[in-house]
SEDO-809068 format. One record per residue (C-alpha): residue in one letter; x, y, z. Coordinates in pm, whole numbers, plus 32768, in hexadecimal, padded with zeros to 4 digits. Each point is the difference from the previous one (the first is absolute). Example, Ala and Ser with C-alpha at 12.3 -4.5 7.8 and 13.67 -1.06 7.14 Angstrom:
% SEDO-809068
A84CE7E3E830C;S808981587FBE;
This chain:
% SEDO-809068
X7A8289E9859D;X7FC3806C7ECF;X7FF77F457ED4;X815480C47F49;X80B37F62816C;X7F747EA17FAF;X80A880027E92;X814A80AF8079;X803B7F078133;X7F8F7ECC7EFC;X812280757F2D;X80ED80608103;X7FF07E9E8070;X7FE17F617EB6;X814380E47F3D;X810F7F1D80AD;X7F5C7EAB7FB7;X7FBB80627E92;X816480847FBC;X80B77ECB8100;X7EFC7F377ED5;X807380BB7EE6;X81777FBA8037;X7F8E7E788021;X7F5A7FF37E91;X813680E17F94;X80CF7EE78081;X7F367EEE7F48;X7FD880D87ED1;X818680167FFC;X801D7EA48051;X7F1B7FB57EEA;X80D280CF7F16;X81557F5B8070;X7F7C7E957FCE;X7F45805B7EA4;X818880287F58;X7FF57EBE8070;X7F1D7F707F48;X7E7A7F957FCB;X803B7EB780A3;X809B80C9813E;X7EE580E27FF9;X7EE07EF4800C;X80F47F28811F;X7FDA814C80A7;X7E7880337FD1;X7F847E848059;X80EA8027811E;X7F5A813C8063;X7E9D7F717FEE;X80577EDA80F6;X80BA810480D8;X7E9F80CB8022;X7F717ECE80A2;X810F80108116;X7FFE817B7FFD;X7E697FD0803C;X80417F3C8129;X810A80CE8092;X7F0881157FB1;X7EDC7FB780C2;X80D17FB8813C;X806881917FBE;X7E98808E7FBC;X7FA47F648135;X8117806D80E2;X7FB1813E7F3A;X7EA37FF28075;X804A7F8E8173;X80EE8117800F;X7F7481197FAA;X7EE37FB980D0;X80B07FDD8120;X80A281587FCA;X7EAD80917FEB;X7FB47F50813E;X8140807F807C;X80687EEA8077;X81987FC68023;X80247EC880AC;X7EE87F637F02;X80D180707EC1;X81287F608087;X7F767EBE801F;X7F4C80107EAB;X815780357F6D;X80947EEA80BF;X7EFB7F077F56;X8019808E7EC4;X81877FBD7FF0;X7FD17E9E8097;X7EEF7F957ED5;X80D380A37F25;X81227F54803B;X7F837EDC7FFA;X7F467FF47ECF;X813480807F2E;X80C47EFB8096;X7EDA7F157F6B;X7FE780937E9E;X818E7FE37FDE;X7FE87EB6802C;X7F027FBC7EF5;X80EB80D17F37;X81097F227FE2;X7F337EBB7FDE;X7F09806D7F21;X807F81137F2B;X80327F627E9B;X7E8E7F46804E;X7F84816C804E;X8085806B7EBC;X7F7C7F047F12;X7ED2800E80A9;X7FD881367F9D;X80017F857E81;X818B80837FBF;X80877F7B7ED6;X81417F0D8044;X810B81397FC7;X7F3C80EF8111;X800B7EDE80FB;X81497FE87FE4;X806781457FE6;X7F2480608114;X80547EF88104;X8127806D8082;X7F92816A8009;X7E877FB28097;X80EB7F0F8131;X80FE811F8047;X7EAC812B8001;X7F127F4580F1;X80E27F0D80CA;X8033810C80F0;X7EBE8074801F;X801C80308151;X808181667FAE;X7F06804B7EFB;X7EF17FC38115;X809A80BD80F9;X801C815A7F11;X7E877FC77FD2;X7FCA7FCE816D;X80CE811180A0;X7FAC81027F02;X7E747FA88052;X805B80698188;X80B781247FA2;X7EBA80707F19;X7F077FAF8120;X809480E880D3;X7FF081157F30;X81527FEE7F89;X80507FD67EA1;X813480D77FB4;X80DF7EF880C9;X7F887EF67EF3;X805A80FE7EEF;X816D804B8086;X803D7E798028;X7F5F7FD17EBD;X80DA811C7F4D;X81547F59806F;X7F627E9C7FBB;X7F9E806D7EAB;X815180D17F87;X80DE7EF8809A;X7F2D7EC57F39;X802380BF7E7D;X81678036804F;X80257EAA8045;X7F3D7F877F04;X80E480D37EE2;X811D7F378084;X7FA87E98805F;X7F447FE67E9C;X80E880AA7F2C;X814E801280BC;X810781138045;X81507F85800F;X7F747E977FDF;X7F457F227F2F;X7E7180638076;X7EF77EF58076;X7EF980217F2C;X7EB77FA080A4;X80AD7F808118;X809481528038;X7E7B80957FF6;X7FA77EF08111;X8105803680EE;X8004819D8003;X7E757FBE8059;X805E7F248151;X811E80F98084;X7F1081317FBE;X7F067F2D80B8;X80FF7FC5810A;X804C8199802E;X7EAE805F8006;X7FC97F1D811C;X812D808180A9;X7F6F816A7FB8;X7EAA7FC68060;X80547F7B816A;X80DD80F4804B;X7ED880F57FB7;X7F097F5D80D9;X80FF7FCD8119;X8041817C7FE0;X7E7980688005;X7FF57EF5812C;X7F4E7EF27F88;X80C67EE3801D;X7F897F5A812C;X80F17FBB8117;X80757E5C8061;X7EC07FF280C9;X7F637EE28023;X7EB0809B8038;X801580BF7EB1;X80967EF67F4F;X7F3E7EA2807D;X7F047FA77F05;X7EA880A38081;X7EFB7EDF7F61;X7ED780FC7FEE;X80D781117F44;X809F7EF27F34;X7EB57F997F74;X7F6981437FCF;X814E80737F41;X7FC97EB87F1F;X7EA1803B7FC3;X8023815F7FA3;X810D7F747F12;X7F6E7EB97F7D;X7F0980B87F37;X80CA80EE7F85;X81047EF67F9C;X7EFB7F317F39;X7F8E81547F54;X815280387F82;X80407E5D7FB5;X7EC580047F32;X8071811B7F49;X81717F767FBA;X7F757EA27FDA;X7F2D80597EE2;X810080D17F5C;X80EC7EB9801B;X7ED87F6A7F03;X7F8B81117F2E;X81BE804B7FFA;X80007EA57F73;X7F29804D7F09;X80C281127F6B;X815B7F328040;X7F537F227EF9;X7FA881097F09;X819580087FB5;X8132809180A9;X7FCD81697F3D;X7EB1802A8078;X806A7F958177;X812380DC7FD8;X7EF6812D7F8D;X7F447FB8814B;X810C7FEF8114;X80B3814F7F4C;X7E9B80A37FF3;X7FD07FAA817E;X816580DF8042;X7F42811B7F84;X7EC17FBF8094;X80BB7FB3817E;X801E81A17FEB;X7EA8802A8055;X7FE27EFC80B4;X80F480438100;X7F93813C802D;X7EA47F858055;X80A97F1380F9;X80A0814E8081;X7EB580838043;X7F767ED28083;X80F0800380FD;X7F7C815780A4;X7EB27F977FC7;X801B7EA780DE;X80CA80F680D8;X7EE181098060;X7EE17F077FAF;X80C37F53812F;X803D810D80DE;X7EC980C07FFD;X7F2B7EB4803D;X80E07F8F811A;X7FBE819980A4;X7E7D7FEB7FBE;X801080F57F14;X7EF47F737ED5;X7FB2814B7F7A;X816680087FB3;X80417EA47F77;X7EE080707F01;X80A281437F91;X81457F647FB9;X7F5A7ED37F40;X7F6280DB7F1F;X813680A57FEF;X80CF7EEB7FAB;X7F327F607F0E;X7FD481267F1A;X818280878002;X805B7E897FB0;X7F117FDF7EE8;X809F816F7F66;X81667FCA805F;X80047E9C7F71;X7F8C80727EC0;X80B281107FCF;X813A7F57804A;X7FCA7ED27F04;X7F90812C7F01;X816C80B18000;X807D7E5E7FF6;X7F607FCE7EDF;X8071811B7F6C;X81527FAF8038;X7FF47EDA7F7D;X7FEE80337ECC;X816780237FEC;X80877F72813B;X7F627EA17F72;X8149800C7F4D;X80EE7FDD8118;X7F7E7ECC803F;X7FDD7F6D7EA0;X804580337E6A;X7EEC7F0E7FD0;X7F0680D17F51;X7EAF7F378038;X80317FDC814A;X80548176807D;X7EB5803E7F21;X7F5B7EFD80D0;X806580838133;X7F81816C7FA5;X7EAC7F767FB8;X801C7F15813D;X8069815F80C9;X7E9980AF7F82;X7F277EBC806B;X808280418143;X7FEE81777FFE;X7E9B7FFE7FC9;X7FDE7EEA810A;X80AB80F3811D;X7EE080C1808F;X7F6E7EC2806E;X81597F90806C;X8060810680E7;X7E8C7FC7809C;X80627EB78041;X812D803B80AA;X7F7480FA80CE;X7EE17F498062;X80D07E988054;X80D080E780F9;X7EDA80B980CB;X7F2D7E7F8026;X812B7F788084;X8057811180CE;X7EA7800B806D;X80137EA98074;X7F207F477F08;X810A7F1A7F1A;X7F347F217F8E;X7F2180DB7F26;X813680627F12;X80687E7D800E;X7EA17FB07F6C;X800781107EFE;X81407F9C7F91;X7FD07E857FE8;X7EAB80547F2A;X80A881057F2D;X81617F527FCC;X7F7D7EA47FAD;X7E7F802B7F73;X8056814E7F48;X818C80257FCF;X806F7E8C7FCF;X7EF77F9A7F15;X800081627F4A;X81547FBB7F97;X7FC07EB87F9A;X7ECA80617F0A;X806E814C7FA7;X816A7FBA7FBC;X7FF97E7C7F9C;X7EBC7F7E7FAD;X7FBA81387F21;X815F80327FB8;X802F8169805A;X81567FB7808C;X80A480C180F5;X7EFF813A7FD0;X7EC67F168067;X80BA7F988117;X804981728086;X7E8D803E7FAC;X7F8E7F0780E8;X80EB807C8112;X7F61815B7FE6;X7E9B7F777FE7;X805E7F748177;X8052812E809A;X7EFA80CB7F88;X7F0A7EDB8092;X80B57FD58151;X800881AE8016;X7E787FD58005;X7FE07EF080F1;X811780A0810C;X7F40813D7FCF;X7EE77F858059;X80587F6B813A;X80C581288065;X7ED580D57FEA;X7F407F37810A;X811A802880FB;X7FAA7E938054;X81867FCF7FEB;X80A880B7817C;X80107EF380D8;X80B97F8D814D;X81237F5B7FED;
């Protein structure tokens, strides 16, 4: 093949996971927009809530990357019967451990909150609305689950379609149950409760899909008793993976903390700047996604030569696409800053924020691209190591010495965050380069 066929199939794969990701940050940059007329307080409920949400959304994630990565290479094995009993699994451990996390949910959520270092108003503002979000996070598991199997197989335009209906069907909602129509809206309550039924469709929508491409295995017994071997090697796959992503969410929760206690503006400048940096970012995950898939594939079918030619691939079209993306971002913001808020120091705060992180995307995008192909290689664990050196010895105490020892404020903190990537892009690099990373599974 040559090397124009390796970029166009990358793509080809990649176009419906980036857009199905695009209409997701469009949805939470709407949202975002809705609950600002809200109010600050509203918007900061929203963003601590958010941050202890990534911790569940890490754990439901890894259980997808490695269905993801047990997938795919089963289709490069060509192997039918194996597939169908790797999705069995998957569901199962999914289930369960949304069943688990909306449990803590409704124990634990105010705790959660103030742990986080909210202020007395955000706790209780965001109590009710963190409970209704994540009690039934059986559902928000599931989308990341099913849409994982779909993407292994090659498929990702089945995703996009449920994610299109999911999507248009959660803003409309969210337009009425916060504001009203011919009633009296919700407020933040109204936010909350559009998220779950969107949740619910998209579920509906995504198993419909895989019953239609036929991978819904039948009431079998043999496909659905739990096989011990394949249950471990699914949970080992994912345990890494899940700790890569907890390390990185658990030392946001501090360095988060940090800036909660710099003052409600300031916090209120970060969670609005992340709605413009998610763009990017969900486009990388876009890529990602046909990156784990053909990393996957062509090591399952032998095919090495290939797995390198698409890694290269991958990581420099992520690196470009990232940045370029964040560029026309930035450049927007300058007056879409004022959607969100009239406060004048912090949409000039954000803009500066929005450059830090421009300059950081290069590295970025390498991450991202690198993180997919060692996991879909098989080796998890080097990406969890990176990530707990880089988060906590670089990230965590950058923001601490940059943005409150030496009182650089928000900016320091941002600084720090880039700093990390660009010392992480060096280290994955590295290891990429030795092809130390395809293993069995």
């Amino acid at each position: 093949m040559k090397k124009t066929s390796f970029v166009v199939t990358f793509l080809v794969l990649a176009w419906p996971a980036i857009v199905e990701n695009f209409l997701q940050s469009m949805v939470g940059f709407v949202d975002s927009l809705f609950i600002s007329k809200l109010g600050l307080i509203e918007v900061a409920a929203v963003g601590v809530t958010n941050a202890i949400l990534q911790i569940y959304f890490a754990v439901f994630m890894s259980v997808a990357t490695a269905t993801a990565v047990f997938i795919s290479r089963s289709i490069g094995e060509q192997d039918k019967e194996k597939s169908k009993v790797i999705v069995s699994h998957a569901l199962i451990l999914t289930s369960c451990i949304g069943i688990i996390f909306g449990f803590l949910s409704f124990f634990f959520a105010s705790d959660l909150l103030s742990l986080m270092g909210a202020s007395a108003a955000v706790v209780d503002v965001g109590s009710s609305y963190f409970r209704i979000i994540s009690i039934p996070s059986i559902f928000i598991a599931l989308v990341f689950t099913m849409g994982a199997i779909l993407r292994g197989t090659g498929d990702t335009k089945t995703p996009l379609h449920a994610g299109l209906w999911m999507n248009l069907i959660h803003i409309v909602l969210d337009y009425i149950l916060i504001f009203g129509l011919f009633f009296e809206g919700f407020g933040l309550t109204g936010a909350a409760i559009a998220t779950v039924l969107s949740r619910m469709i998209g579920v509906g929508l995504l198993l419909r899909g895989m019953n239609r491409k036929n991978l819904l295995p039948p009431l079998d017994l043999r496909l659905w008793s739990i096989q011990t071997d394949l249950f471990l090697r699914i949970v080992r796959i994912g345990i890494p993976a899940m700790l890569e992503r907890l390390f990185m969410r658990s030392g946001q929760i501090l360095y988060f903390g940090m800036i909660i206690r710099m003052g409600t503006d300031i916090y209120a400048a970060h969670t609005l700047t992340g709605n413009f940096t998610l763009f990017s970012t969900i486009v990388g995950s876009g890529l990602a996604v046909a990156t784990t898939t053909l990393i996957g594939q062509n090591t399952g079918s032998g095919k090495l030569d290939h797995v390198k030619r698409y890694g290269n691939i991958a990581i420099s079209l992520t690196s470009i696409i990232m940045t370029g993306v964040l560029l026309i971002v930035w450049l927007c913001s300058f007056g879409a800053a004022e959607w969100f808020t009239t406060n004048s120091e912090v949409i000039h705060l954000m803009i500066a924020v929005l450059l830090i992180d421009l300059i950081a995307q290069p590295a970025t995008g390498i991450v991202t691209s690198l993180t997919a192909i060692l996991q879909a290689g098989g080796d998890t664990k080097y990406p969890m190591y990176v990530t707990w050196i880089g988060i906590w010895a670089i990230r965590t105490l950058g923001v601490y010495l940059f943005g409150v020892y030496w009182g650089w404020g928000l900016i320091g903190a941002w600084s720090a965050i880039a700093l990390d990537n660009y010392i992480r892009a060096g280290i994955l690099y590295w290891r990429y380069r030795s092809f130390k990373w395809i293993k069995p599974i």
